[in-house]
N, C-alpha and C positions, 0 to 999 in steps of 0.2 A: 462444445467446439469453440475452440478460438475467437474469437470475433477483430477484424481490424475496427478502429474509433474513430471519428470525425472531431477534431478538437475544435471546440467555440473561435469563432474569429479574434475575441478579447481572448484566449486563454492564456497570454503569458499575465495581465493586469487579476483575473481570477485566482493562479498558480499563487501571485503574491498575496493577495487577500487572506487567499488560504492557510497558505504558510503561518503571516501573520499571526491569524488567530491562534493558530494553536499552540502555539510556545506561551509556556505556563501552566499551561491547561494538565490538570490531574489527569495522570494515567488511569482507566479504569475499564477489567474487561467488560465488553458488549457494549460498548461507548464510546472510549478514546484509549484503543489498542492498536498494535503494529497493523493488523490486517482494515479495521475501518478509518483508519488514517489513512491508509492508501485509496479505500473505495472512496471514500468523501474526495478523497484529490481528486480521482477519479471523473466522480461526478464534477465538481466544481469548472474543471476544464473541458469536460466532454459534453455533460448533462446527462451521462447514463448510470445508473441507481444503481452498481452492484452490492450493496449495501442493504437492499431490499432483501428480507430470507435472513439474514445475519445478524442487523441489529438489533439490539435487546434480547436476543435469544440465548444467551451467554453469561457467565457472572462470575467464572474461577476458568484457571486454566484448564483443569477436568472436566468445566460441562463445556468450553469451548472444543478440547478434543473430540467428544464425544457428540456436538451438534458437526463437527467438519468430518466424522465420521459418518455421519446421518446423513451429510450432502455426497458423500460418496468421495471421499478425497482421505489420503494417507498421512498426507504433510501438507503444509501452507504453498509449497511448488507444486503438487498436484493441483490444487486447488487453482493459480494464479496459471498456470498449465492451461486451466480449460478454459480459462478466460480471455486470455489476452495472448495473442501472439509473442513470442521468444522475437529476440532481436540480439547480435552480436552485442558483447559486454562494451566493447569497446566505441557503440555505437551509441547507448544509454544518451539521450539528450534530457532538456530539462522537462520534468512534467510525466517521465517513465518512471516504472516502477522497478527497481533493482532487488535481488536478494543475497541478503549478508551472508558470509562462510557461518552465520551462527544460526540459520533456517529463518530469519526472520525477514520480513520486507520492509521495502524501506523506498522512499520518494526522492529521484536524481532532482537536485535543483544546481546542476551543472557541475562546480568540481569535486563535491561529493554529496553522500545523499542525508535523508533524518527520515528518524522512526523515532518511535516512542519506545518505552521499555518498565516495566514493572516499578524498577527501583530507578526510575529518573522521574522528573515531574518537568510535562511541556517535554522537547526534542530534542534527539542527542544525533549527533554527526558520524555517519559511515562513510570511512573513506574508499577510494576506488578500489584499493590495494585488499580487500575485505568483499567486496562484491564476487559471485560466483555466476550470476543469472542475471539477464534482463528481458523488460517484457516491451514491448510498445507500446504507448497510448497518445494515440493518433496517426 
């Protein structure tokens, strides 16, 4: 079920830290991919661990399918579905979590968002016009 988030009183000075670090940073599944890029924002602003059950359990896109099938989810929106409440697209503020027309998610830090991506290294920019879903966090 859904859960609404409590975000840190610092979360916007955390959001940037976060950010930060991870530009440059090697893409790598069970590590530093589109979905624990999001739970580490997650955490970093909230302090809640969706990342716990997911990390390092993963190593190719095939055994990432097949553990997000294990947890009982179709697609990465099912998945972000049971997590975090929807919120209109157009309401996406910074520190939410958005998903791209290409099934991928992706962290709004205001006019548009970054994910990671296999063949990029560190974070590439999704713009609003590319977004299909948003989630809340906080």
């Amino acid at each position: 079920m859904a859960r609404r988030l409590t975000r840190r009183p610092d979360w916007e000075q955390r959001l940037h830290e976060f950010v930060a670090t991870a530009f440059g940073k090697p893409y790598a599944w069970g590590k530093h991919d589109c979905v624990l890029f999001c739970f580490n924002e997650i955490r970093a602003v909230t302090g809640r661990d969706f990342g716990r059950g997911v990390r390092g359990k993963y190593s190719t896109r095939l055994t990432a399918a097949k553990h997000l099938d294990k947890l009982g989810h179709a697609t990465l929106e099912a998945f972000f579905d049971a997590l975090l409440p929807e919120k209109p697209i157009g309401f996406a503020q910074r520190g939410d979590i958005v998903l791209a027309d290409d099934g991928i998610p992706a962290v709004c830090v205001g006019e548009f968002a970054l994910s990671t991506a296999e063949d990029v290294d560190g974070l590439h920019r999704v713009p609003p016009a590319q977004w299909v879903k948003a989630w809340a966090v906080g």
